[in-house]
C-alpha positions as CSV (number, residue, x, y, z in Angstrom):
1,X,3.2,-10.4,9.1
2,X,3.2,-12.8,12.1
3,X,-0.8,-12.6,12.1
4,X,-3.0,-13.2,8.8
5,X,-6.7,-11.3,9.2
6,X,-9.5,-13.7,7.6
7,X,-12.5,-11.8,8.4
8,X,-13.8,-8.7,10.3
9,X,-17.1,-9.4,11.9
10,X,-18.9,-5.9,11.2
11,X,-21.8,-6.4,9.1
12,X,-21.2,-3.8,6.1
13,X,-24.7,-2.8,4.7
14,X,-23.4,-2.2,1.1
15,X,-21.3,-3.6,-1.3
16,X,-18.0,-2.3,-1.1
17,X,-17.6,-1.3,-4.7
18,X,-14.5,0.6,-4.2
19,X,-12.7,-1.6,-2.1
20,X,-13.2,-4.7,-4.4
21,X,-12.4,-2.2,-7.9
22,X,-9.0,-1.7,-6.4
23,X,-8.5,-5.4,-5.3
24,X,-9.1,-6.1,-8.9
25,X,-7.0,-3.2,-10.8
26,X,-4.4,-4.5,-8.1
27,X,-4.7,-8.3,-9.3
28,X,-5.0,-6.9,-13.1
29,X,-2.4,-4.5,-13.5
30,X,0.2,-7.0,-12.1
31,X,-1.5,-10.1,-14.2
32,X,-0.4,-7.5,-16.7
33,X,3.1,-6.9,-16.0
34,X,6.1,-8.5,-17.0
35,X,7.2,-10.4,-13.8
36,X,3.7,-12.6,-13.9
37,X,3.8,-15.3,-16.3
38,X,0.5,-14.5,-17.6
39,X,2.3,-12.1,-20.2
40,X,3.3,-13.8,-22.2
41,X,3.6,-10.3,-24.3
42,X,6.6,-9.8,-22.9
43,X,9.8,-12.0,-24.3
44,X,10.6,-14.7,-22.5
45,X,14.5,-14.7,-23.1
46,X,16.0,-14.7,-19.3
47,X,18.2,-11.4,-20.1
48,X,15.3,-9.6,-21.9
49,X,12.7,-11.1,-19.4
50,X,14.7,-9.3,-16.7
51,X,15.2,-6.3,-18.5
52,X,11.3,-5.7,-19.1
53,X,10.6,-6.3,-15.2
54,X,13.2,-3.7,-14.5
55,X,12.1,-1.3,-16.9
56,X,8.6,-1.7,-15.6
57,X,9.3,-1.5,-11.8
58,X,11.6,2.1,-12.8
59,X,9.3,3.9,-14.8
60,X,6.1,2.9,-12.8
61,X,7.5,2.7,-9.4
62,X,8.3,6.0,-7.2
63,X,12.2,6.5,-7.0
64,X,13.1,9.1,-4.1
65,X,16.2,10.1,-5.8
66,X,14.4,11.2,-9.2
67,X,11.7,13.1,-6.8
68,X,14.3,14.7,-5.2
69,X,16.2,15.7,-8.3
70,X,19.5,13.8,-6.8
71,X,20.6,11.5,-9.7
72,X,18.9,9.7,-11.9
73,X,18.0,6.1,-12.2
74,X,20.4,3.1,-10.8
75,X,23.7,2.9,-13.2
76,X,23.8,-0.9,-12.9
77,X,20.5,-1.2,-14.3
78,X,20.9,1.8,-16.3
79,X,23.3,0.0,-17.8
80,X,22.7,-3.5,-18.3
81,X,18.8,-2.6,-19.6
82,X,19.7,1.2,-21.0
83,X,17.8,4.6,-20.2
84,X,14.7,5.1,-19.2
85,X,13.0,7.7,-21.1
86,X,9.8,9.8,-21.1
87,X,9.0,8.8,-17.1
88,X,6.1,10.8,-15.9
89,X,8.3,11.0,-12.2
90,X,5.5,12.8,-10.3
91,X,2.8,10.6,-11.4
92,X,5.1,7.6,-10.4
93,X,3.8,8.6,-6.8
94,X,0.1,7.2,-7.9
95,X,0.9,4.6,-10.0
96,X,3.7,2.7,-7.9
97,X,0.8,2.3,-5.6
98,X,-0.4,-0.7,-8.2
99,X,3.1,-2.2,-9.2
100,X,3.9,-5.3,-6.8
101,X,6.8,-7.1,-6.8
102,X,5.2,-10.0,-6.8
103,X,2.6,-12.7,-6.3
104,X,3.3,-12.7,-2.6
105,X,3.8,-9.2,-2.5
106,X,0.4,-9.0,-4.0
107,X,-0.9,-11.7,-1.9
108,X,-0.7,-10.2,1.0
109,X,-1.5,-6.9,0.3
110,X,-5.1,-7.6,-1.3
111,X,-6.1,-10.2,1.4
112,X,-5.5,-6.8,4.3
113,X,-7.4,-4.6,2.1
114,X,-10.0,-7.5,1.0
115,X,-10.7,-7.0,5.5
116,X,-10.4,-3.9,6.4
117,X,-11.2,-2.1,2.9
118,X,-15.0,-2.7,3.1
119,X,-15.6,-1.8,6.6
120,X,-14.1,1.4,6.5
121,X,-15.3,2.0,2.8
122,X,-19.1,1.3,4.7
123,X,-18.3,3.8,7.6
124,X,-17.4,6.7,5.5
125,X,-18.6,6.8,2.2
126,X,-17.2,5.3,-1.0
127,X,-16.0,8.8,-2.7
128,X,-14.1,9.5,0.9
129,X,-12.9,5.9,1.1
130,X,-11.1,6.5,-2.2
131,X,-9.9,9.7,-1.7
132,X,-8.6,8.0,2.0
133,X,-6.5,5.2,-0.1
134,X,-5.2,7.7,-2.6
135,X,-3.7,10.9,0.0
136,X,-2.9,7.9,2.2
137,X,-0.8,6.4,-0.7
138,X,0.6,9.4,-1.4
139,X,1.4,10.7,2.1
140,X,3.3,7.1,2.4
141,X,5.5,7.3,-0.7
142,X,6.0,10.8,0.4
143,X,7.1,10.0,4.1
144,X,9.4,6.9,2.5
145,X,11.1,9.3,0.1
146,X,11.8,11.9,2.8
147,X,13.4,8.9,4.7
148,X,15.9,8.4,1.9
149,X,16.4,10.9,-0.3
150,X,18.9,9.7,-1.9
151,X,17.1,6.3,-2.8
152,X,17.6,4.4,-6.1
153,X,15.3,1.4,-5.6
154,X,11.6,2.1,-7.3
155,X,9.2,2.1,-4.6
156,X,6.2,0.0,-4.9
157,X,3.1,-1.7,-4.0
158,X,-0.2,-0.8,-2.5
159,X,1.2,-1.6,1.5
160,X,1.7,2.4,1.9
161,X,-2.4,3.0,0.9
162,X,-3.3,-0.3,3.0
163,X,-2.2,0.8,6.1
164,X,-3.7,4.3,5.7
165,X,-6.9,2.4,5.9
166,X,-5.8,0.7,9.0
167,X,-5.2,3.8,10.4
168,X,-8.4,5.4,9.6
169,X,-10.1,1.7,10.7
170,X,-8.4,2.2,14.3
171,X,-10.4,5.3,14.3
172,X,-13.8,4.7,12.8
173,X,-14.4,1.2,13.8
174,X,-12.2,-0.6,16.3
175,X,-14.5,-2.3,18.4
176,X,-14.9,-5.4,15.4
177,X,-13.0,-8.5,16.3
178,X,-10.9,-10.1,13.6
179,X,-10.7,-13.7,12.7
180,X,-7.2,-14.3,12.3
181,X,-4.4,-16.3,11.7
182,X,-1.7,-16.1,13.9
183,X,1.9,-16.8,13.4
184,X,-0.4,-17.8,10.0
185,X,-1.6,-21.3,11.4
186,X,-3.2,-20.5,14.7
187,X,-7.3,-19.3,14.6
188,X,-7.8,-16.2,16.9
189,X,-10.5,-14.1,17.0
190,X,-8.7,-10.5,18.2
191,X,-10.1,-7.2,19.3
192,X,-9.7,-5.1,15.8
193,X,-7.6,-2.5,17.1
194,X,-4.9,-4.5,19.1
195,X,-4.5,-6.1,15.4
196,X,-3.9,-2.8,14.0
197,X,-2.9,-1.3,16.6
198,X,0.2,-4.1,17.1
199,X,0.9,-3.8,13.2
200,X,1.3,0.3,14.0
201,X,3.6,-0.7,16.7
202,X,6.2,-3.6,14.5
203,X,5.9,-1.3,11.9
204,X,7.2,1.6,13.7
205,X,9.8,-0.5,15.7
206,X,11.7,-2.2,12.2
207,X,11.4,1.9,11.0
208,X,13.1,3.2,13.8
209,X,15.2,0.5,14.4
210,X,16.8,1.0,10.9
211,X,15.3,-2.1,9.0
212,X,14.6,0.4,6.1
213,X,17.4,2.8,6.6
214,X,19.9,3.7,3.4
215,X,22.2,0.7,2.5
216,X,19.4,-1.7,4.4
217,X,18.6,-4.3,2.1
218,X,15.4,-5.4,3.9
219,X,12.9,-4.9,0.6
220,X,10.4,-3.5,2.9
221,X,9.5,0.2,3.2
222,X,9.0,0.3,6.6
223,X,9.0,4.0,6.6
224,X,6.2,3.9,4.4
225,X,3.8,2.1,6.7
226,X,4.0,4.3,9.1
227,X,3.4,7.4,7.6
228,X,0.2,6.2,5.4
229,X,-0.6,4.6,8.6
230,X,-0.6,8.3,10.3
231,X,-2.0,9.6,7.5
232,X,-4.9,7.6,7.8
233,X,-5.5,7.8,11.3
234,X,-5.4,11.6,10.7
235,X,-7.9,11.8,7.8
236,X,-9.6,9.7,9.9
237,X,-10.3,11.8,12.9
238,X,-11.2,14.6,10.1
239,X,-14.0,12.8,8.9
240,X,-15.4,12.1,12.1
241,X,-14.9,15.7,13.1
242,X,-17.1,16.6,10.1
243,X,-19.8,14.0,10.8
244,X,-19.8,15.4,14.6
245,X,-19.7,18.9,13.4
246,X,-22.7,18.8,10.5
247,X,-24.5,15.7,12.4
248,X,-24.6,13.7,9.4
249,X,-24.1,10.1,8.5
250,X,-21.4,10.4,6.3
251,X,-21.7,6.5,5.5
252,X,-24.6,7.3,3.7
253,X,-22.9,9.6,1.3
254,X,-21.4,9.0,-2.2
């Protein structure tokens, strides 16, 4: 990203224990995998080093061609590290959503959700936050499967869930301005939802544009963004429907 948030100015009036509990399970789980050199559980051999981190990224990250039932797991890697056995393939759609590929990876992730994660955990609840980041997650790894069906590379990371709070942000509270870095050196404050709003719009443009199409190498899953992005924006509007429809503060329940 071109633009780094730093800080949302709307005052939350709660601790966002949500939002932090999944900044930390984030920062834990991948403290805890193989490709962090905090493991040192894992051998450090180069060969068997790279073997673990593959192992991990296939049988925890979401592979569209095992969810489709299209072939099974990548034959170079297949065989260079051998079969992966006993993968839980569903539930790979929920846990890929805390496997990062690395520090970076991880970086940047946590410091968008670290912004935006509390403000829209405040404005609707801390039980509908979560279930927000999980269905937006889901819908995201959903939508990127669907893209490629035929897709051998594990997806993963939390960017799919992220930007389902984005989307739910543009709805619920646009009207903050951002403190943000842009082009990661220059100070700006910016309108909430022309950051958002212009993430929405790159995202959409590198999807449709191919950057994530089959035989892309781009790492990112552009495709992904956009639909937890919709996804979010959707569940969103829902909520707000319901607060206008029962005329309560749905910030104010768990």
């Amino acid at each position: 990203m071109a633009a780094l948030p730093l800080n949302d100015d709307y005052p939350v009036r709660r601790a966002p224990v949500v939002a932090y509990a999944l900044i930390a399970a984030n920062v834990l789980l991948y403290l805890a995998s193989p490709q962090a050199a905090t493991a040192v559980w894992y051998p450090p051999e180069a060969v068997e080093r790279f073997c673990a981190i593959q192992d991990y990224f296939m049988r925890w990250g979401a592979v569209p061609a095992e969810l489709t039932g299209t072939t099974g797991l990548a034959a170079p890697i297949v065989a260079e590290c051998g079969q992966i056995e006993g993968k839980a393939v569903w539930f790979s759609l929920l846990s890929s959503m805390f496997v990062h590929g690395g520090a970076a990876h991880l970086l940047g992730n946590m410091v968008y959700l670290f912004v935006f994660g509390p403000v829209v955990e405040d404005r609707i609840g801390r039980l509908r936050f979560l279930a927000l980041y999980l269905v937006t997650g889901l819908a995201a790894a959903l939508g990127q499967t669907l893209s490629d069906l035929g897709g051998e590379v594990p997806m993963v990371g939390a960017s799919g869930a992220i930007s389902g709070v984005l989307g739910a942000y543009l709805v619920v509270q646009f009207r903050s301005r951002v403190t943000t870095l842009v082009f990661v050196v220059i100070p700006m404050r910016l309108p909430g939802w022309a950051l958002v709003g212009s993430y929405f719009v790159l995202q959409y443009l590198l999807y449709v544009t191919g950057s994530d199409a089959p035989g892309e190498d781009s790492g990112v899953a552009y495709a992904a963004h956009v639909y937890g992005f919709i996804a979010g924006v959707v569940l969103g509007l829902v909520v707000y429907r319901l607060r206008w429809r029962s005329g309560t503060r749905l910030s104010d329940i768990y």
